[in-house]
N, C-alpha and C positions, 0 to 999 in steps of 0.2 A: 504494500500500500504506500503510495508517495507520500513524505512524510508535508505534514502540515494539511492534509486533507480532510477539512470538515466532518465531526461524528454525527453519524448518522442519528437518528430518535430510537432508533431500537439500538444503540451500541451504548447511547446515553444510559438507558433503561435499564439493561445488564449492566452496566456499572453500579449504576444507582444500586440497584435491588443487592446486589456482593456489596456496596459500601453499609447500607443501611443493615445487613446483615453482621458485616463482622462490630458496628459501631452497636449493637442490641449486646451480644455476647461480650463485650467489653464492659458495658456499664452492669449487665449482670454478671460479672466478673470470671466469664467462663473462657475457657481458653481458645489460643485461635493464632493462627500461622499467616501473618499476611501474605507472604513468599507464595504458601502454598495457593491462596487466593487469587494471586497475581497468576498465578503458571496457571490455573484454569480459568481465568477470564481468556487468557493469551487464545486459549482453544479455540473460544466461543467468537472472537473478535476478529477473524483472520485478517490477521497482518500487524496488527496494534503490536508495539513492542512492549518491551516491560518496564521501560521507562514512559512511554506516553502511559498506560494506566497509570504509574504512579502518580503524574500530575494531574491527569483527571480526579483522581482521589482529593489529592491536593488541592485541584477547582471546588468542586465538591462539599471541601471542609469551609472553604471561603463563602459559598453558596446559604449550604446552612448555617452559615454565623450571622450571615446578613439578615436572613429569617428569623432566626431569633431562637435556631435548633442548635441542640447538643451538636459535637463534630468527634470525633479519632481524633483524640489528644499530638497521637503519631504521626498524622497525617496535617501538617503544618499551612494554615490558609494561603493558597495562590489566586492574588485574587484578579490577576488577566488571564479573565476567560473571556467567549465571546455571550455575550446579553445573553444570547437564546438560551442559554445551560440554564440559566435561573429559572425560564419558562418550563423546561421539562424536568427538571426536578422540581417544582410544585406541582407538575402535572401528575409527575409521577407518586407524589406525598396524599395528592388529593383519591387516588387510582387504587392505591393502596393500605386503604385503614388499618388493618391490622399492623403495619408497621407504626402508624401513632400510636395506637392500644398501646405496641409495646413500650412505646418512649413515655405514654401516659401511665403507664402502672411504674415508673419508674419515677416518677415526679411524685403520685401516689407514696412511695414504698415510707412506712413510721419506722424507722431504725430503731431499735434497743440500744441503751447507752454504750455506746462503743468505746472497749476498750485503750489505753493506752500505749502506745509501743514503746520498748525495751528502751530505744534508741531515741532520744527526745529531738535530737537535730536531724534525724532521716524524715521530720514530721515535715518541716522547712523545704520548701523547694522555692526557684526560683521565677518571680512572673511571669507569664506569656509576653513575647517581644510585641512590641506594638509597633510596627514598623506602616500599619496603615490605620490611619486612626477608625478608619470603616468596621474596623474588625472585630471592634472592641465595643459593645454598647449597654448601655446601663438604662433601665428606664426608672421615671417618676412614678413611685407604689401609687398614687393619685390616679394616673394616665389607664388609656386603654388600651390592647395591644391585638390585631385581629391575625394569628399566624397560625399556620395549619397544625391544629391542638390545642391554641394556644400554653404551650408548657412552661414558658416565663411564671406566668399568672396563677396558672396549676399549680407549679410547686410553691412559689411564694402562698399558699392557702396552706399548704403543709405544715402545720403549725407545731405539730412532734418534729417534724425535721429540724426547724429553727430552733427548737428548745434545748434540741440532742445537741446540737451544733453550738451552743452556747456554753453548754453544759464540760462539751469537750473540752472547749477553751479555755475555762474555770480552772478545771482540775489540769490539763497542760502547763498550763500559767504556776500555779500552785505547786506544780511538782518543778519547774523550770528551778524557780526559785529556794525550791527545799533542796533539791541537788545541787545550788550553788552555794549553799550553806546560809541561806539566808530564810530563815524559820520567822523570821518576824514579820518580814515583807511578804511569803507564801500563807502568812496566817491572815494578812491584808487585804488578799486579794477581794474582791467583791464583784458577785453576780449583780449588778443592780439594774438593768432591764425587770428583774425577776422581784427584788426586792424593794426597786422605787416607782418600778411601771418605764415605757419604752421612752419618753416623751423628752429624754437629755440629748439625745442625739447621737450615743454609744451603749453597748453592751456589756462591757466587763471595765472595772479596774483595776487594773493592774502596777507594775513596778521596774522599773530598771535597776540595775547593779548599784546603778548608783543613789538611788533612792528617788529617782524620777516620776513621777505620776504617766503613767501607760495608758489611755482612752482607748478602748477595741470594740469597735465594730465588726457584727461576723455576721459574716453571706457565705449560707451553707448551702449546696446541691449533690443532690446523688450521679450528675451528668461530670462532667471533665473540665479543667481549667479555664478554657474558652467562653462556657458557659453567660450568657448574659443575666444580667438580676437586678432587681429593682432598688433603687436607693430613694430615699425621703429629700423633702426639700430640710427639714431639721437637719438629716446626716448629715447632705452636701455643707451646709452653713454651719455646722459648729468644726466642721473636721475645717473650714477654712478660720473661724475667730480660735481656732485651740490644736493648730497644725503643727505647732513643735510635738503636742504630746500623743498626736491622733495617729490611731493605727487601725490599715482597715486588712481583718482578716479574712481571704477569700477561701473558705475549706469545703472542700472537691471529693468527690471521688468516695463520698462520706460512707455510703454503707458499704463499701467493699475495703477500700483500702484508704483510708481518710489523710487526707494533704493538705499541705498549707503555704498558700503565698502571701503576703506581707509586703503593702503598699503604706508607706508612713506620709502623712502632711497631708494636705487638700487634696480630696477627692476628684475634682474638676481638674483637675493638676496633669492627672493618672490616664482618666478616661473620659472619653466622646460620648456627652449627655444629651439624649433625647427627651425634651418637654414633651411631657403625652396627657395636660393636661391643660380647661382655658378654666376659666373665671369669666361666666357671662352674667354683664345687668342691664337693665333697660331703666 
């Protein structure tokens, strides 16, 4: 096949349906071979190499970020593709429900308090590269969002998930600091979303080494780093009047294998905010 030859709607379609397959078995944390995925789409695609599927994949991950869908952590957003990919991957989202079922039981899914691992700094990873500010988008919990399942919105309803996710925090925080020998600042910490209601603008208090006051915000998802999620007009405005001490923690991946990335100072700073909501009066 000459290279750079337009995919056809059904080459789009086998892709989609193998990407949307191995990105279900990821967030339900079952195992899976991309290699091996690649070498059988090769079959089905005559002529496609294994490098073109790869950046299909990679259109793909850019496609549904823009959506406002989970993407393959692995599969890193490319996001020159040509317009039409957008169209048949809605086409193809819309064609295929059972594929949202699966994304929606997964927005659904109330995790059990999960627990801590061994290794406190394997918890830390490093943020998603933002190299296009498109890729990245946070909405207004205010605003409305109309995307095929809407799963943003879904799982922001998850209200064990936010809790677990809070909860995690507490006790990571708490243990951070009793493993640095610091029992007085680990006895400090304070869940106060919990204890004084959500309405400050962060979730946890926390402490630095040095006896620093820590602000943490936590946006919890069962989906992967990429994921979008909703932030408050309070969040955005206090992480910018109290940006030395604000830390917004993004934890991923929660009921399988729970991660954490760590954006500190103003939120608007960070990420590419969508108003999704008006104020009308007559």
């Amino acid at each position: 096949m000459p290279r750079g030859e337009a995919w056809s709607e059904q080459e789009v379609a086998l892709t989609v349906a193998d990407y949307i397959d191995m990105l279900l078995k990821e967030l339900r944390g079952e195992a899976y071979s991309k290699t091996e995925h690649r070498q059988s789409l090769i079959s089905k695609l005559s002529g496609r190499s294994g490098a073109a599927i790869e950046r299909k994949h990679e259109n793909i991950s850019a496609v549904l970020i823009e959506l406002g869908m989970p993407a393959i952590d692995g599969y890193k957003p490319l996001s020159n593709y040509q317009r039409i990919l957008k169209d048949h991957v809605s086409k193809w989202l819309a064609a295929h429900p059972g594929a949202i079922g699966g994304l929606e039981a997964i927005a659904d899914r109330e995790p059990d308090r999960a627990p801590l691992p061994g290794d406190l700094d394997g918890v830390f990873v490093a943020p998603p590269e933002r190299e296009h500010g498109e890729m990245i988008r946070e909405y207004s919990s205010e605003g409305r969002i109309s995307l095929p399942g809407d799963l943003g919105r879904r799982e922001a309803r998850n209200r064990t998930l936010g809790l677990r996710g809070e909860e995690f925090v507490v006790e990571l925080e708490r243990s951070r600091l009793l493993m640095a020998g610091r029992e007085d600042l680990s006895g400090a910490v304070e869940w106060v979303s919990r204890e004084r209601g959500d309405g400050l603008g962060f979730d946890v208090r926390s402490y630095d080494l040095d006896e620093r006051e820590k602000l943490i915000e936590v946006k919890t998802t069962n989906y992967g780093k990429r994921f979008s999620f909703f932030v408050t007009d309070n969040e955005v405005r206090t992480s910018e009047e109290r940006a030395e001490q604000y830390s917004l923690y993004r934890l991923f991946n929660f009921s399988n294998r729970p991660s954490i990335y760590c954006l500190k100072g103003s939120i608007r700073e960070h990420f590419s905010l969508e108003p999704k909501s008006y104020l009308a009066r007559r």
